[in-house]
SEFIZA-585653 format. One record per residue (C-alpha): residue number from 1; residue in one letter; y, z, x. Coordinates in Angstrom, 1 decimal. Example, Ala and Ser with C-alpha at 12.3 -4.5 7.8 and 13.67 -1.06 7.14 Angstrom:
2
@i: 1 aa: a y: -4.5 z: 7.8 x: 12.3
@i: 2 aa: s y: -1.1 z: 7.1 x: 13.7
REM end
This chain:
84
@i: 1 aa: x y: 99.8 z: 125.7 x: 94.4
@i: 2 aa: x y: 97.8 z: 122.5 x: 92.8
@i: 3 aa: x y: 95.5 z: 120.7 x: 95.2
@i: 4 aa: x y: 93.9 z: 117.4 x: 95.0
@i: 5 aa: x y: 90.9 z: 117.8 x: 96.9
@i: 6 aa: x y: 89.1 z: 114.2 x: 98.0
@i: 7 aa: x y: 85.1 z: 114.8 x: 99.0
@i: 8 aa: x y: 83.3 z: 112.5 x: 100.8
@i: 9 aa: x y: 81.4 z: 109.4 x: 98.4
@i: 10 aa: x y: 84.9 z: 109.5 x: 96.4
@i: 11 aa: x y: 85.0 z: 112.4 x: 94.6
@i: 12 aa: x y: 87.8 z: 113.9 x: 93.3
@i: 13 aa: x y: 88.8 z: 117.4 x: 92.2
@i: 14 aa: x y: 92.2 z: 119.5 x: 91.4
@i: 15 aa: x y: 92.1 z: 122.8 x: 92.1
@i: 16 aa: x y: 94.4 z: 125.7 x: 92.6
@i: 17 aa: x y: 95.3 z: 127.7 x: 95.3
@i: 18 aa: x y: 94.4 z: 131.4 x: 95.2
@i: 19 aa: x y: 94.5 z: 133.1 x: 99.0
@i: 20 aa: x y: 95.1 z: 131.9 x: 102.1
@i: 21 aa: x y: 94.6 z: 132.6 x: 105.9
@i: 22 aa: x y: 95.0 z: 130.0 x: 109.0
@i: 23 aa: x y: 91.2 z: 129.2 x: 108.9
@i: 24 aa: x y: 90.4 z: 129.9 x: 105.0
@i: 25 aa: x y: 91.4 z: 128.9 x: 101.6
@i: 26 aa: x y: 90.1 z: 130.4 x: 98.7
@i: 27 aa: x y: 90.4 z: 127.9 x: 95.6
@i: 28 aa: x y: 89.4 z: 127.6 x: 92.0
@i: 29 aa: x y: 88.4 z: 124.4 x: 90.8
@i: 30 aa: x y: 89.0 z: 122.7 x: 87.3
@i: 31 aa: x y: 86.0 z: 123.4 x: 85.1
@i: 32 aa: x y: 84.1 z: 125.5 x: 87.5
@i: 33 aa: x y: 83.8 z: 129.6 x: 87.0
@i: 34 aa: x y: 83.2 z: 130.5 x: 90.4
@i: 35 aa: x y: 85.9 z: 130.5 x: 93.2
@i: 36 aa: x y: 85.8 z: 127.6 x: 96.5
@i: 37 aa: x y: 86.1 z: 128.9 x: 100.1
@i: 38 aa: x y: 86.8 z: 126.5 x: 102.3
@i: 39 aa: x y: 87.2 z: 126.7 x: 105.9
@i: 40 aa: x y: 89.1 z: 124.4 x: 109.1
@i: 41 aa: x y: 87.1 z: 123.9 x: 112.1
@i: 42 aa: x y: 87.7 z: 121.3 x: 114.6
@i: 43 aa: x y: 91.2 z: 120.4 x: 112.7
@i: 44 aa: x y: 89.5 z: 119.8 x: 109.6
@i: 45 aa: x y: 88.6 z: 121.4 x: 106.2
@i: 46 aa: x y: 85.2 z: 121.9 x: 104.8
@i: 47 aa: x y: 83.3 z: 123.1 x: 101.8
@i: 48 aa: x y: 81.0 z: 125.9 x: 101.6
@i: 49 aa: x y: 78.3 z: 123.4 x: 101.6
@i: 50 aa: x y: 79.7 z: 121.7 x: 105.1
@i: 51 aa: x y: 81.5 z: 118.6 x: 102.9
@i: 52 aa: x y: 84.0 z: 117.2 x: 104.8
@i: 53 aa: x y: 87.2 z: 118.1 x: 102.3
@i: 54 aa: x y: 90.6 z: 116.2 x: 102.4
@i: 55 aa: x y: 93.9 z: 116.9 x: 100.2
@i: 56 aa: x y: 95.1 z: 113.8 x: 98.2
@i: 57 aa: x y: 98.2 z: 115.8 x: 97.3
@i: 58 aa: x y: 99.6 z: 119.6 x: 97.4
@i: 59 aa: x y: 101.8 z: 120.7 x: 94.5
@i: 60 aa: x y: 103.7 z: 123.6 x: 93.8
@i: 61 aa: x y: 102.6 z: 125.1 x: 90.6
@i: 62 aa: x y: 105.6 z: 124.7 x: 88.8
@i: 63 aa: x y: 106.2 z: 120.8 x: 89.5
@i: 64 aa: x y: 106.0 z: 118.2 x: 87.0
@i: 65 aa: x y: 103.1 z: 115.8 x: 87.0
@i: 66 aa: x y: 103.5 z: 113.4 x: 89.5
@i: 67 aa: x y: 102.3 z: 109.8 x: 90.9
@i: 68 aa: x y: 99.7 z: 110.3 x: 94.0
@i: 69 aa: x y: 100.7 z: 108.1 x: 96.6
@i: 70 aa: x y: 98.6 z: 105.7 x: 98.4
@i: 71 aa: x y: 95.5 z: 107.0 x: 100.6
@i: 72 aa: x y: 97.4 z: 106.6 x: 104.2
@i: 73 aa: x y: 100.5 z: 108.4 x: 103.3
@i: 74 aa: x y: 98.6 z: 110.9 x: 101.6
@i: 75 aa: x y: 96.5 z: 111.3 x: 104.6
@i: 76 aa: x y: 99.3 z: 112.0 x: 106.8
@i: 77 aa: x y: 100.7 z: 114.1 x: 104.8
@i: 78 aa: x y: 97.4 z: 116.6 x: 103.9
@i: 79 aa: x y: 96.9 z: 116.2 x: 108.3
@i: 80 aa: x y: 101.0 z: 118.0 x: 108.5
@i: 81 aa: x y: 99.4 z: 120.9 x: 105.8
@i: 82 aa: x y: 96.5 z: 121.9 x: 108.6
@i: 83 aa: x y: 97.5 z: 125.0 x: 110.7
@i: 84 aa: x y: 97.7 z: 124.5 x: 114.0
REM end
């Protein structure tokens, strides 16, 4: 799967999808050698470093570019992706 990652101050970053558990994703991010952990507490995902992290979009691999969608439906739609 292709993420959009959105860090706090406005970055962006896409990244792909590697492993998975309930609390953990292990990522690889465009341009960078070394793999991404990041991890939900409280109902929300964070970098290694703490960073608040949020998901602009979440793509299957194979899907043809596509439009992001405005912030707030993107938002609501990244919230439906947390595990509960």
């Amino acid at each position: 799967m292709r993420l959009f990652l959105h860090y706090p101050a406005g970055r962006r970053m896409e990244a792909v999808l590697l492993a998975t558990s309930p609390d953990r994703l292990r990522i690889i991010v465009r341009g960078q050698s070394q793999t991404v952990e990041l991890r939900r507490r409280h109902g929300h995902w964070y970098s290694e470093k703490g960073k608040r992290v949020e998901f602009d979009a979440i793509l299957a691999l194979d899907s043809a570019p596509a439009i992001m969608p405005a912030a707030p439906a993107v938002a609501a739609v990244a919230g439906s992706f947390a595990y509960h």
